[in-house]
C-alpha positions in Angstrom: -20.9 -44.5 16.8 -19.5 -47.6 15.5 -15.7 -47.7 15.7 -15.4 -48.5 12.0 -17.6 -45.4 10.8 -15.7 -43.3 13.4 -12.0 -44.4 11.8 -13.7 -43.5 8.2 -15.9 -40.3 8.9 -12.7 -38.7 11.2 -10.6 -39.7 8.0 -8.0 -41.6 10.1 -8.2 -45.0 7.6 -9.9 -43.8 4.5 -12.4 -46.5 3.8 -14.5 -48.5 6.2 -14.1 -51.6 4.7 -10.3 -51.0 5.4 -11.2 -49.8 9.0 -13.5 -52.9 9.2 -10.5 -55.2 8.4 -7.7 -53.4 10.9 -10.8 -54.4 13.5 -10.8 -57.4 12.8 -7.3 -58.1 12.9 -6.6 -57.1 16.1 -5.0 -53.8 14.9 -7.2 -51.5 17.0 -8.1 -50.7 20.8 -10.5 -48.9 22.5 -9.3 -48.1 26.0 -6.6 -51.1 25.9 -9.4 -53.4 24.7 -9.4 -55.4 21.5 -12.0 -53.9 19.0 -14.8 -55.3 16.6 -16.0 -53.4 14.4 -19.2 -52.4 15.7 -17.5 -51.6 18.9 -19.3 -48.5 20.1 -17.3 -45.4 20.1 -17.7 -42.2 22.8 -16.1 -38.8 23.6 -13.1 -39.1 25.6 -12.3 -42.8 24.4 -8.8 -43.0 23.5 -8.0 -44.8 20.6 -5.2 -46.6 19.6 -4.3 -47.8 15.6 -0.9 -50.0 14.6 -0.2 -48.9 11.0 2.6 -51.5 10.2 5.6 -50.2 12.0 4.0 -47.0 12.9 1.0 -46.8 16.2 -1.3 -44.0 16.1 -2.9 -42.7 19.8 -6.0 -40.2 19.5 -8.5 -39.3 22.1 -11.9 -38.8 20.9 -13.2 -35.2 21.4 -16.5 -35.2 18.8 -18.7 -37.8 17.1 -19.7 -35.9 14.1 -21.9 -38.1 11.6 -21.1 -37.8 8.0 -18.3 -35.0 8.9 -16.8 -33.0 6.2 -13.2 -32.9 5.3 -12.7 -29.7 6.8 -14.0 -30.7 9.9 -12.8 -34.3 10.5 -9.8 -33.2 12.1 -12.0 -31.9 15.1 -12.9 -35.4 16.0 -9.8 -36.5 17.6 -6.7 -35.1 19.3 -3.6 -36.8 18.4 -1.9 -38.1 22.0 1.1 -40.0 20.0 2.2 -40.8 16.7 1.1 -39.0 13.5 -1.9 -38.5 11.6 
């Protein structure tokens, strides 16, 4: 899964054009590495955000495509900082 869709359907940023931007700003890593927005996503990739002053670190436990509310918290574990 792309790492844009994966930020939006896990409801981490809440629109993928914002997710799309914070890619392409430098503002996220997969596995320490600089990501582009079609950056391909998988289980156990950790994850790391910068929200401003705040950094948010999740590992990836489920790729779930179109994912509910109710079940987008099951996508990711929080490792450090807050969701």
């Amino acid at each position: 899964m792309r790492i844009d869709k994966f930020l939006k359907n896990s409801r981490i940023i809440k629109r993928r054009q914002v997710a799309k931007e914070a890619c392409e700003n430098g503002r996220v890593l997969i596995n320490g590495n600089v990501a582009k927005p079609g950056s391909i996503v998988e289980e156990d990739d950790i994850i790391e955000i910068a929200f401003g002053k705040s950094n948010l670190k999740v590992k990836v436990t489920d790729l779930i495509d179109g994912a509910k509310k109710s079940t987008a918290g099951e996508m990711y574990e929080v490792i450090d900082g807050e969701s």
